[in-house]
N, C-alpha and C positions, 0 to 999 in steps of 0.2 A: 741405869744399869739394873735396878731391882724391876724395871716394865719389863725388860729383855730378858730376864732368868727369868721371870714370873712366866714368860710366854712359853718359852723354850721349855721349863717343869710340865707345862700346863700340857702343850702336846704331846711332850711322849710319855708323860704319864697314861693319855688319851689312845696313843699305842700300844701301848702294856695293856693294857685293860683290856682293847681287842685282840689282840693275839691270844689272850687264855681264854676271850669269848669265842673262838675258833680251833679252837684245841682237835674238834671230832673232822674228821676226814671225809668224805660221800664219794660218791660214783658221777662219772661223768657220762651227759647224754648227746647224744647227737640227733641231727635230721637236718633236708633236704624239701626243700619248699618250689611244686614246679603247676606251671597252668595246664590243661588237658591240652596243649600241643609241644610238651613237656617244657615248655620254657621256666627258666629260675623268673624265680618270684623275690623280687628285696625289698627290705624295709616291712615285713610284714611284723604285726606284735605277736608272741607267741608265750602263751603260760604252760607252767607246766602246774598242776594242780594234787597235791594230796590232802588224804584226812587232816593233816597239821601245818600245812604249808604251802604257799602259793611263791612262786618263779617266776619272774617276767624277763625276758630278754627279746631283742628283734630278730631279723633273717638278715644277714650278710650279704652284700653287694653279687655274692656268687649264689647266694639264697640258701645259706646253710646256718643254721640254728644251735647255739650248745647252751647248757647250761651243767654246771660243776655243783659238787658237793651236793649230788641227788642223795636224800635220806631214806627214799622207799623202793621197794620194787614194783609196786605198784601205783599208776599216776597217770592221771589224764592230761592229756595238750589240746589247749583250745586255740583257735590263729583265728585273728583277724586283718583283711589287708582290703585297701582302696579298691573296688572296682570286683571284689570276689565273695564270695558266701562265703559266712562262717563254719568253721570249722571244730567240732569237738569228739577225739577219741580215744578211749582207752587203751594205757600200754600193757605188759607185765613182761620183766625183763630176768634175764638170769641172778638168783642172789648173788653166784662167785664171782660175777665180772663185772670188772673196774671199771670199763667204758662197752658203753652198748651204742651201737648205729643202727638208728629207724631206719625200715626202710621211705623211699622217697614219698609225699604225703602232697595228694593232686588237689589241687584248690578248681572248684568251679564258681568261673565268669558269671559276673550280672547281668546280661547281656543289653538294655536299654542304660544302664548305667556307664560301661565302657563304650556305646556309642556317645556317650555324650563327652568321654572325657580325652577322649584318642582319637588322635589325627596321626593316620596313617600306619597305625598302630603302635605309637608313641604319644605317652600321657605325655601333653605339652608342659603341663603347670597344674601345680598343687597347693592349697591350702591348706600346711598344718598348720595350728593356733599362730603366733608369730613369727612362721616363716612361709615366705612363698618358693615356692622350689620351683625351677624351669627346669625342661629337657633341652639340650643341644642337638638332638640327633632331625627334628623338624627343621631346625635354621639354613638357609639357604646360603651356605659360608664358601669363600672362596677355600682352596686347600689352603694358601698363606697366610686365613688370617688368625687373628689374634684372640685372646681373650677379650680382650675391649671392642673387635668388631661385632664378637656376638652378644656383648651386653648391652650394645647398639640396637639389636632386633628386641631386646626383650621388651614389654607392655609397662610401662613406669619407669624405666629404669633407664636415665638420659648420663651421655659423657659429651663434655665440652670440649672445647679445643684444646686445652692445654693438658687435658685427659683427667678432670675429675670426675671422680660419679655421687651420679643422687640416685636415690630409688624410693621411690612416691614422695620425693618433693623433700627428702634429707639427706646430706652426706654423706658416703659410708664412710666409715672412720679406721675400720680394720680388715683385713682379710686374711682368709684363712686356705687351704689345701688343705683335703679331705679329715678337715677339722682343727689343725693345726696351722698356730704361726706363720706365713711364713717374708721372712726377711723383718720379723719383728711386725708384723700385721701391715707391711708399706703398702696400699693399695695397690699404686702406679707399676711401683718394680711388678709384681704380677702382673695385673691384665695390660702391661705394652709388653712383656716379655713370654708369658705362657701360651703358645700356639694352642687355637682352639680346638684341633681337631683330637688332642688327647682327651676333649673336659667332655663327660658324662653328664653330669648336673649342674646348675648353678642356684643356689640357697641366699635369698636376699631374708636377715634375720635382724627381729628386732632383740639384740640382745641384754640380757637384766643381770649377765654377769655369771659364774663359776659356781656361785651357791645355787642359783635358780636352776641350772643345767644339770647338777648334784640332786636336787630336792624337789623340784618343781615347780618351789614356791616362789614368787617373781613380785618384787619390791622394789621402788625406786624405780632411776630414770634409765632408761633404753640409751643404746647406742649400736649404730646401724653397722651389720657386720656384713659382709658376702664370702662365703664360702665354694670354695670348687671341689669338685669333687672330677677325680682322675677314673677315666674308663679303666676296668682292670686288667683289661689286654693289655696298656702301658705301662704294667708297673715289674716290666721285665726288659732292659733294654738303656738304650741311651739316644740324647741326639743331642746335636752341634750348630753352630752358627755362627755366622765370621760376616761380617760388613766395615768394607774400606771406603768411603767419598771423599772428593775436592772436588771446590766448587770456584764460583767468584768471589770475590771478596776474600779470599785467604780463608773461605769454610773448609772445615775439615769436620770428617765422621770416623771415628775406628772401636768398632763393640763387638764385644764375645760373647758368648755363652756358650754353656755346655752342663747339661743337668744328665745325672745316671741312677738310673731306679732297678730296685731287684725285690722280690717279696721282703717286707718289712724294713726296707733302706733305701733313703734317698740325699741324694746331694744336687747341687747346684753351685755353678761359677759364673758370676758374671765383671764383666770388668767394657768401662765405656773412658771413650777420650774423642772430646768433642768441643767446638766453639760455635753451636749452633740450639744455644738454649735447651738442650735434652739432658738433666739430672739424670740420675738411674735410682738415688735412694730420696726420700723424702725424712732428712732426721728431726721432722719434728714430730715425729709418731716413734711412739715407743711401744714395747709388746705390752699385751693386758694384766701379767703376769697372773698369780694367785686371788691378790684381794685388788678390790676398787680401789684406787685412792684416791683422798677426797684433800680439800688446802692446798697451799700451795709449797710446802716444804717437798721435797724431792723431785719437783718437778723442774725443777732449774737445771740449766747444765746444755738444754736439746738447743743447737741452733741452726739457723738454714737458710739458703737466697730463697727466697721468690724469682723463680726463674723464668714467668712470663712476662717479665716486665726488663728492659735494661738485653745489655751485650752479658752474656756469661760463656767465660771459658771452665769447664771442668772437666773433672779426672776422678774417676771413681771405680771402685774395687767391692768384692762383697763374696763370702760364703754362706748357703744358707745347707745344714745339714738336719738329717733326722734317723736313728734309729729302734728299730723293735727288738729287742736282745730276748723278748719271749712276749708270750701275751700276757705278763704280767710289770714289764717294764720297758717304757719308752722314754729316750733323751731324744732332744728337738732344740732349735736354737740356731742363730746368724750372727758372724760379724760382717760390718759392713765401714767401709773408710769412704770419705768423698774431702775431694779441695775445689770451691769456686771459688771464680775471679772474674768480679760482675761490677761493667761502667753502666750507670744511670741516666739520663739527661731528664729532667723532669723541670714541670712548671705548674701553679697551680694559684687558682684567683678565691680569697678567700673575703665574705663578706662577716664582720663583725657586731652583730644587732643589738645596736644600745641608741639611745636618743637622738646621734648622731652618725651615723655608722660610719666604719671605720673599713677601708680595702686595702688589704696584701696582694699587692702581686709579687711573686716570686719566683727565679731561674735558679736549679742546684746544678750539679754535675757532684756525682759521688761515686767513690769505688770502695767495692766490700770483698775483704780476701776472706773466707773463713774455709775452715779445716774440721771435721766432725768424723769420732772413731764413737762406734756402738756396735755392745756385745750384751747377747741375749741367751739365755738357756733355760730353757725347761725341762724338767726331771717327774715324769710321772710313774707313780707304784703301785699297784694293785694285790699288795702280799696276798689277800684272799678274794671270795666274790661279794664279799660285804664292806670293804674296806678301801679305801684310796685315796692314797697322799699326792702331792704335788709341790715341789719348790720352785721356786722363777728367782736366780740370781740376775740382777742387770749391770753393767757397766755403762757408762757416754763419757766423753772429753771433744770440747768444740773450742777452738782459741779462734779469735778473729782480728778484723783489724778494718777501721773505715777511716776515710778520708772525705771530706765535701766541704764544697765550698759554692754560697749561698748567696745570691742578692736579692734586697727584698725593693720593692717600690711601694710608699706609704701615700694612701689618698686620703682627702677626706674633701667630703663635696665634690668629688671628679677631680681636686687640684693635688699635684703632688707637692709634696713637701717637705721630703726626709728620703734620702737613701741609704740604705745598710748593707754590708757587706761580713760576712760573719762565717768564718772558717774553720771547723772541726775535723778534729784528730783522734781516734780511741783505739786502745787495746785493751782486748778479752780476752779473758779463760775460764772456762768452766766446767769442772770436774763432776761426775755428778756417780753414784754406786746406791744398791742396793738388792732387798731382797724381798719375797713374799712368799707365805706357803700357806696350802690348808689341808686338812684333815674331813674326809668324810665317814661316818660307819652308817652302815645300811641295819639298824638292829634289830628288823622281823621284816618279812616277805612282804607284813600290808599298809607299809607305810611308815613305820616308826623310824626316824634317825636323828641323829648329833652331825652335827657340822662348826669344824671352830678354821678360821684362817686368822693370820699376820701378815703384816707387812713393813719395812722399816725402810726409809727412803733419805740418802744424804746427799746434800750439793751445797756448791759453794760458786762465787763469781769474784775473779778480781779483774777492775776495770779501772783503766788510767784514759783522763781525757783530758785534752787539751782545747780551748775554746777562743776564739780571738773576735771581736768585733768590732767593727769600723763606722761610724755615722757621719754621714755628709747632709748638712741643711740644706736646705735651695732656698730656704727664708734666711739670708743674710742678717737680718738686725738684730739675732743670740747669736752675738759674735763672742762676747766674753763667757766662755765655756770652760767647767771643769774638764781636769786632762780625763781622768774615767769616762767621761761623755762623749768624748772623741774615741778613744782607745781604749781596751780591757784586753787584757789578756788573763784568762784563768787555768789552773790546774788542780785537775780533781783526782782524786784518789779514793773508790769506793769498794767494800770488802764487805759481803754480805754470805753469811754461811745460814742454811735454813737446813731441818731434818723433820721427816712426816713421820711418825709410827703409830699402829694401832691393832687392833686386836677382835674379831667379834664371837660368839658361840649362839647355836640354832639349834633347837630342842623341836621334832615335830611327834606328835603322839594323834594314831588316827583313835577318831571318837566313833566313826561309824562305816560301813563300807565307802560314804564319796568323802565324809567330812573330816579336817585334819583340824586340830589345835598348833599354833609354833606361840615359843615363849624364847624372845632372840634380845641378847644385847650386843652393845656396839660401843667401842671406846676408840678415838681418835685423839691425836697431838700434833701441833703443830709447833714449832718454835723457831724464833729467829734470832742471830744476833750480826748486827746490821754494824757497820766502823764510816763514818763521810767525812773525809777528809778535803779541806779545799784553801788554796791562797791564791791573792790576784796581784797583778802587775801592771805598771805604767809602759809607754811607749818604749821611756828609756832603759827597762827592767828595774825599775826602785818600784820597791813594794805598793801597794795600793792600800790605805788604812782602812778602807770601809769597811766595817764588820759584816756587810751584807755577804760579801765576796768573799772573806775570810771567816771560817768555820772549823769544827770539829768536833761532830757527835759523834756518839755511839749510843745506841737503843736496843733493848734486848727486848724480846715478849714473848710471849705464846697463849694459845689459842684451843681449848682443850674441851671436847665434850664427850658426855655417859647418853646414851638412848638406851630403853628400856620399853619394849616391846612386847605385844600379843596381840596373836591376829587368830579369826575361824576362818581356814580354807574350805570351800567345795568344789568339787572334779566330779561331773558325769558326762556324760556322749555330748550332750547338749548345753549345760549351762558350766562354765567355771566363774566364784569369784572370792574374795578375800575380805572381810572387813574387820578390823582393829583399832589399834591404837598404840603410840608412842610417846614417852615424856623423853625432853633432852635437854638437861639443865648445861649451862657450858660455862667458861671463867676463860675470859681475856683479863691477862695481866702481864706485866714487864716494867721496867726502868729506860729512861732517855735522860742522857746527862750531855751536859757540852755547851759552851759558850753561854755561861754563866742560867743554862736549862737545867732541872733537875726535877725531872718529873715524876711519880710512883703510877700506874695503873692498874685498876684494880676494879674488873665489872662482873657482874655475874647476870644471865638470863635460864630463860625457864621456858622453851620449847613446849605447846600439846600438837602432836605429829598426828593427823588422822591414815588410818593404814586401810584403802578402797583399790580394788579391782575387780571389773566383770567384766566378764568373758560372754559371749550368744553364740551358738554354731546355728545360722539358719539352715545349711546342708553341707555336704564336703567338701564345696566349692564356697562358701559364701561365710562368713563371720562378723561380729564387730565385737572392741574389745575398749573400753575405758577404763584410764588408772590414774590416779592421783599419787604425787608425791614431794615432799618438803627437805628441803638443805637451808643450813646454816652456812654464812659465808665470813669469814673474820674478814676486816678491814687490813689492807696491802700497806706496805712500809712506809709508801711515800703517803699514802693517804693517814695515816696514826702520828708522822712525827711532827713532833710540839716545837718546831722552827720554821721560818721559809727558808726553800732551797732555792738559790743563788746560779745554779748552774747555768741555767739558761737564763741571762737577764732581761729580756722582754716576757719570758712567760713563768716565773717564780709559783713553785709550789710552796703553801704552807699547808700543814699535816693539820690532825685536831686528833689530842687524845683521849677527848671526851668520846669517840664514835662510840658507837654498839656495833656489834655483828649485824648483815641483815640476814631475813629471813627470805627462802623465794618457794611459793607454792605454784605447782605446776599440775594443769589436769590437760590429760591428752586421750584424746577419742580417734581411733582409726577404724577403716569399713574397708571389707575386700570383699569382692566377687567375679566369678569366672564363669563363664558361660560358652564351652567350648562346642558344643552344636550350631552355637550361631556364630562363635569368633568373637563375641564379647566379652571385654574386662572392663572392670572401676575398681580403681582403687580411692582414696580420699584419707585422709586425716584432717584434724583440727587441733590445736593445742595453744593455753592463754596462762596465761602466767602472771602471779600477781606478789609484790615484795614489802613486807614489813621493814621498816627502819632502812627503806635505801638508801644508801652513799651517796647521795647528790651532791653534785660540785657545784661550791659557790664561786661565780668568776665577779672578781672586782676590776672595775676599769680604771687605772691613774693613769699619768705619765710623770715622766722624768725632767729633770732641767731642763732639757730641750725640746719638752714635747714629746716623746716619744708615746705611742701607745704601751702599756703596760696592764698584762691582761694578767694577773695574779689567780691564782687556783686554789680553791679552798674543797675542803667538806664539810657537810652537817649530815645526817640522818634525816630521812622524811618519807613521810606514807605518801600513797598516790599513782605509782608507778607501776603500770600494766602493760600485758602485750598480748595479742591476740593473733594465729597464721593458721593456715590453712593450705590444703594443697588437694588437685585432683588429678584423675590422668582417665579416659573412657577411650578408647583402645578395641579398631572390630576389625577384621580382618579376612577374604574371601578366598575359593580356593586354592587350598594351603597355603597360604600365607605369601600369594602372589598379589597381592593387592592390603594393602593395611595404612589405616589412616588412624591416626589420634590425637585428640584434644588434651592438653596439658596444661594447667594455671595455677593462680590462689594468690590470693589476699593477703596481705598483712596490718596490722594496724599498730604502734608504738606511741605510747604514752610515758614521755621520757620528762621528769622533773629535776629541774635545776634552779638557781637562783642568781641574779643579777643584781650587781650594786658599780654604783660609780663614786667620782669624787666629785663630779656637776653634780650630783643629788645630795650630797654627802649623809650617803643610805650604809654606808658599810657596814655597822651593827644591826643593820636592821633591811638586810636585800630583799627585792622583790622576788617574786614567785614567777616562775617563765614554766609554762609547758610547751613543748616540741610536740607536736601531735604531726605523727611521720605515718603516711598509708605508701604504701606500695603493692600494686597491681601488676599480675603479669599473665600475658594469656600463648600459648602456642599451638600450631597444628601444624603433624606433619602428614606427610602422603609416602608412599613407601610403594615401587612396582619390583618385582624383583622374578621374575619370572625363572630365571636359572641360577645356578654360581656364576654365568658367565655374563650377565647383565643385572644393572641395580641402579635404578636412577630414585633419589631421594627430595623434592620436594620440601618446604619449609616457611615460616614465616612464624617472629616473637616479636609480640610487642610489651614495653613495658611502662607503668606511668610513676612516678615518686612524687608527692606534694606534702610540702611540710610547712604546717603551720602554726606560727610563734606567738604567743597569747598574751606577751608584754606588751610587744610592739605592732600587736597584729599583721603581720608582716605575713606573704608565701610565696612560697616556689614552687613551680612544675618545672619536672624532667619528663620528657617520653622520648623514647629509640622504637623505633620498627627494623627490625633486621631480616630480611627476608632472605633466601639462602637455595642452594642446590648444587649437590654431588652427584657423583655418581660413578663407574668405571664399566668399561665394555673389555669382551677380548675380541680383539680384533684377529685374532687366529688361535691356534692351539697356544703359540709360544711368543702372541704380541700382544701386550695390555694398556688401554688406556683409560687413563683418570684424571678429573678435575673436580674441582670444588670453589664455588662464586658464590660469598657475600656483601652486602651490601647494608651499612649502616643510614639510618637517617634520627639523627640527633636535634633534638630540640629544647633549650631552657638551659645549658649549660653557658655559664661566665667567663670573663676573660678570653684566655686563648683557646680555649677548647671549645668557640662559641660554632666556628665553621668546619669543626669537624665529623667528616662524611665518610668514611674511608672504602673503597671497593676493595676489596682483596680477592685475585684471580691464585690460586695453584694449580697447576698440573703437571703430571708424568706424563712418560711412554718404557715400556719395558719389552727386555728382550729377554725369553728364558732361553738356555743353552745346558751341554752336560748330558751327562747320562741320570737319567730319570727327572731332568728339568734342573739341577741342584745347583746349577749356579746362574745367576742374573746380572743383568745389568741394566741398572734404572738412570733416564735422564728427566730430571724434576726442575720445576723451576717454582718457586717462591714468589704471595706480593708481586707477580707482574709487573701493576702498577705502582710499585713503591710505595702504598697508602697505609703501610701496618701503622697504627698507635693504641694506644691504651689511655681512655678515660676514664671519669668516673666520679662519683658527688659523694659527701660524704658529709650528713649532718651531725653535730655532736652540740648539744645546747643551745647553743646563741653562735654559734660559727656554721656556716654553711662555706665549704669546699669543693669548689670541681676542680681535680687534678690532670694533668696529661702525661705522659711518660713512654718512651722509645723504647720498641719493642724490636724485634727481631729484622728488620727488611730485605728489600728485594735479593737475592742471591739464585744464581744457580749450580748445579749439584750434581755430578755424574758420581754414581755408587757401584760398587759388584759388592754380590752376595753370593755366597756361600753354604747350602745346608746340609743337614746330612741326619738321618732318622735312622734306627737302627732296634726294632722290639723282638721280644722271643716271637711274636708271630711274623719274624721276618722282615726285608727292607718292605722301608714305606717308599711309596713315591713321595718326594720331599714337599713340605710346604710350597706353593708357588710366590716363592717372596721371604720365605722362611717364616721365623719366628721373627715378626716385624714389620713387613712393607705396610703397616697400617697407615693410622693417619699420625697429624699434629704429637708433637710433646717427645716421650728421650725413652729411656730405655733402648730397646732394638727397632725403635719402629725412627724412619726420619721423621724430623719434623712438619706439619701445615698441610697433611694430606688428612 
């Protein structure tokens, strides 16, 4: 309570103090930024300059410029903008008048520099420092498609089938509308839902967070945003879309939408009901709100299917809204409901590397019902032009519920010898709320400001599980068997409540025209308190005495660290970089009592944080930028507690309260270049990572009376553990982008430490050292002809290689897939379209049952538009032709190597109508041909597998 008033004094004390720092009033100025063929100019920078004071603001998407609270009558504006001479001239304006409008202020072309950067006279692509900006208006887009088919054309920036995206070789994680949230940053719900032909720009951004965007100054680890930006003819207007299918197999599609925009308002509806794999929200993304947050407290609560894997029926609902009530305060914010109900059938051949090795093969079948409510709001305030607040309240609630039931087949030497059968049952809930805000003051024109944010994050999990396991020998002569060796039945009852809260303040004072001083601290908390309750039972339901089975802790901790920071920035045309330093001393401590446990913890460490970034501009198209950055990570519940856990009796965790936190240092180098006189792009990054004190699990091997394999999970702390990736993408392309080929790859290398001990060695105080040394290589190239909207045939071929090798037992494995691939769609008239898409796997090094799998998967349509102005369709698709859909895949983790397999979506077919309807102040559009959706693969409005 006294962290919570401290914070709350602390900010609006920090408001008081600005408001009397703003007491004096000024004039407002205007202007009007246009090229000698009078065209608006946007995004230019533009200063307004006096004896005492310096103004910076940009030019508006319609190319209009203001800046408020002018103190002189007299004042020069200097503009600079991409592709035009600078510009600097003197004003002198009326003293009596409150607002004065420039007249319009004509920039002159470079003229061998707009040939280099415009095609067609559309700048394609832009390099600001970390962000690449595309234009949409070059893309050779059908009218139907989507966002996701034009982030398909961009150079780096790839989407898979089930519609995720990477751009240069990393996830994006959030996304934004023309700067803002939207559906809480869900990628997917955007680009399969926003039709491309509203998007002006698209901004692939490496973001460093709300302070860095406030101040400049950019610390810490990136996370990959894509922002759209809406043409502003759209934002007068509304449009609609309605799609009905059935198919074979009892498929069914029915989704809406309807988004209405008017200067400074927007809304969106979407609402989807389907049994054909297509979610519409993705609730394991939550919005950014005000401050990072870092632990694992508030993070709890998000749950979600994996819905390219398994039958999913869902039903889902969502508003996403936003208002401008003036240009000094904007609310923004989604709720969003979703319920799946998703059957599984999976199998998977798992080899165990110890002196003997040990093979699981195992069949599930599981069904996951789960239910997920998330509510988001942002509240931004700009009381002056020096000043701006921001809160982000959140809400989630996900209840779930699974059932599976499991057999396993036990080998050892090729012979079997044990079969299990093992049946679970769980329910979940979890609540989860919170909030975050910050404070910015701008306290002089050249540089100087304060910046303080909070955040305060609660959740909680209550989970009831039921566990039953069955063991049948095939070795008959342990025939006299305890009844627990035959039969268990357990019930678990676990109750974990966790809260994150923390605080930081950013002091920057310029020392010279480029160079800035920041003196920043940072205060984080994590705490948890954890309840594990558990009893077991025999066949006949008489209790089971083992104490293994039978438990009841409770552990409380928390996880608290102070940074203490100062860095010297520099900022000029050409070079930016940052060098510092940080101390972060931290305190893990709690209590664990239970079943005769009673433990105190009680560590403290001492963090030296090195604070590096440099920035190079070789030209306006070309840069490279290096940064370094260090986190502290506490050790997770099941990893800290001072008992084994029992829940799953073949693979028993025991905790260790001795951990430390680890520490993970990350340096990451990216390079961009753009050469659009020839059609050339590279992009590239590298980034290697290396962890003091990792968590590495110690696995011990026993068995039980009847032999069972028993792989118990332990921790220790240990140096050694590094990772090294890379990625590249070289991207040229020939008149106007009717010809475009690119190369896409990179490297990885993981240096994974763990420890092995058995009871044949009897090593268990004393386990050996196993390194997992995992390389993964991937390389692709696509071809690209597209000569109009009305033809596009795509070309393709990835291959990918995994070897990993185990240092104990010298042991390795190779994976490699070639997947080679091609779509494409023609119109076969004004109002007839067809499309198909054919891949083809070829797998090699994979175990078990996924050893001959090859899968070809054929899709195609045919469509019929009809209506007045084309707005309504009817598509007949058919899916998986060949019936070959599945889902593989390897998966190394210490001394266990896993190839899984698992039932995906298959053959079906699919008759659809569509419906659209566009409607802006510049009057009816001709409608999407497909709407908002005939894209490819994945849910939202677009069907699935095209």
């Amino acid at each position: 309570m006294m962290f919570k008033r401290g914070v709350i004094s602390l900010l609006f004390g920090i408001i008081i103090m600005s408001f009397s720092a703003n007491a004096q009033s000024g004039k407002t100025v205007q202007g009007m930024l246009r090229d000698s063929a009078s065209r608006i100019i946007a995004g230019a920078s533009v200063e307004l300059i006096t004896n005492n004071d310096t103004l910076r603001t940009g030019s508006s998407i319609a190319g209009i410029f203001t800046f408020e609270n002018v103190k002189s009558d007299q004042f020069t504006i200097r503009i600079n903008s991409l592709g035009f001479e600078s510009l600097q001239k003197d004003f002198t304006i009326p003293a009596n008048q409150a607002k004065t409008v420039l007249p319009s202020i004509i920039l002159k072309g470079i003229d061998n520099l707009i040939e280099e950067v415009v095609v067609s006279g559309v700048i394609t692509i832009q390099v600001k420092g970390d962000t690449l900006e595309y234009s949409t208006k070059d893309l050779k887009l059908r009218d139907d498609a989507l966002a996701e088919d034009a982030l398909k054309k961009l150079e780096g920036v790839e989407v898979d089938k089930d519609g995720n995206v990477t751009a240069q070789g990393e996830e994006v994680k959030r996304v934004r509308i023309n700067g803002k949230d939207f559906f809480g940053g869900d990628v997917k719900t955007a680009t399969q839902n926003l039709p491309a032909n509203i998007i002006d720009k698209i901004q692939i951004i490496d973001d460093y967070g709300d302070m860095a965007n406030l101040t400049g100054n950019k610390t810490g680890d990136t996370e990959k945003v894509l922002n759209i930006t809406i043409d502003p003819k759209y934002n007068q207007g509304h449009m609609s879309t309605l799609r009905f299918g059935y198919g074979t197999e009892d498929r069914y599609q029915a989704t809406g939408m309807w988004m209405g925009m008017k200067e400074g308002s927007q809304i969106s509806v979407l609402g989807n009901l389907n049994n054909i794999n297509a979610p519409l929200f993705d609730f394991s993304t939550t919005g950014g709100g005000a401050r990072q947050m870092r632990g694992g407290g508030g993070r709890g609560g998000v749950g979600g299917i994996n819905n390219s894997t398994g039958l999913t029926n869902t039903g889902s609902i969502g508003v996403n809204f936003r208002h401008d009530f003036n240009d000094k305060l904007t609310v923004y914010g989604s709720y969003s409901y979703g319920r799946d109900d998703q059957d599984i059938i999976s199998s998977s051949h798992s080899v165990y590397q110890y002196e003997i090795p040990e093979i699981i093969d195992d069949e599930a079948t599981t069904n996951n019902i789960t239910g997920n409510h998330r509510f988001e709001s942002n509240i931004e305030w700009k009381p002056s032009e020096t000043d701006f607040i921001k809160l982000t309240p959140q809400f989630g609630f996900s209840n779930s519920s699974t059932s599976s039931f499991t057999s396993y087949d036990k080998m050892r030497n090729g012979v079997s010898w044990n079969l299990e059968e093992n049946a679970y049952d769980s329910k979940t809930s979890s609540p989860r709320y919170g909030i975050s805000g910050l404070y910015n003051k701008r306290l002089s024109a050249n540089g100087r400001n304060l910046f303080f944010n909070f955040n305060f994050n609660s959740s909680a999990t209550e989970s009831d599980v039921e566990r039953i396991v069955e063991n049948t020998l095939l070795d008959t002569t342990n025939s006299n068997l305890p009844p627990e060796e035959v039969y268990r039945r357990t019930w678990n009852e676990l109750r974990n409540k966790s809260w994150n809260g923390g605080a930081s303040v950013s002091y920057l004072e310029p020392i010279s025209k480029y160079g800035k001083l920041e003196f920043s601290y940072d205060y984080n908390v994590n705490t948890y308190d954890n309840n594990n309750f558990q009893e077991a039972f025999n066949a006949d339901e008489s209790p089971l005495t083992d104490p293994d089975y039978n438990f009841d802790y409770q552990y409380d901790y928390s996880f608290s660290t102070h940074r203490f920071g100062s860095s010297f920035s520099f900022n000029n045309d050409k070079i930016k970089y940052s060098v510092g330093a940080s101390v972060q001393p931290s305190i893990l401590e709690g209590t664990i009592f239970g079943n005769s446990v009673n433990n105190e913890i009680h560590r403290t460490a001492f963090n030296f944080i090195p604070i590096a970034r440099f920035e190079y501009k070789f030209s306006r198209q070309s840069n490279i930028s290096v940064n370094y950055s260090g986190q502290a990570t506490e050790p997770s519940v099941t990893q800290i507690q001072p008992f084994t856990d029992y829940s799953n009796p073949n693979f028993p965790i025991s905790g260790n309260p001795d951990l430390n936190a680890e520490f993970v240092h990350s340096l990451r180098l990216n390079f961009r270049k753009s050469d659009f006189q020839t059609g050339n792009t590279f992009f590239a990054f590298a980034r290697a990572t290396s962890t003091e004190n990792k968590i590495a699990t110690v696995n011990h091997r026993t068995s039980d009376d009847i032999g069972n394999l028993i792989q118990e999970t332990g921790y220790r702390n240990a140096d050694g553990a590094f990772s090294v990736s890379s990625f590249y993408n070289y991207s040229k392309s020939w008149k106007e982008k009717t010809y475009s080929l690119s190369f896409n790859g990179g490297a990885s290398y993981n240096n994974n430490v763990s420890f092995i001990s058995s009871d044949d060695l009897d090593n268990k105080d004393n386990p050996e050292e196993n390194l997992a040394k995992n390389w993964v290589l991937n390389q692709g190239i696509n071809f690209r002809y597209n000569p109009s909207t009305k033809f596009e045939l795509n070309p393709g071929v990835r291959y990918t290689f995994n070897n990993t090798y185990n240092t104990l037992y010298a042991t390795t494995t190779n994976v490699t897939t070639w997947t080679p691939s091609i779509n494409g769609n023609l119109n076969l008239s004004e109002t007839w379209i067809f499309g198909a898409d054919v891949s083809k796997s070829f797998n090699s090094g994979f175990g078990g049952q996924t050893s001959n799998v090859n899968p070809l998967i054929i899709n195609a349509f045919l469509e019929k538009k009809f209506l007045k102005d084309n707005r309504g369709s009817f598509r007949l698709a058919a899916f998986d032709m060949l019936n070959q859909q599945t889902n593989i895949s390897r998966t190394v983790q210490n001394n266990i190597t896993t190839d899984s397999q698992t039932n995906r979506l298959a053959r079906y077919f699919m008759l659809t109508f569509t419906y659209r309807f566009q409607k802006f102040a510049l009057g009816d559009l001709a409608p999407q041909q497909g709407g908002p959706g005939q894209g490819g693969p994945g849910g939202g409005m677009r069907p699935p597998g095209m």
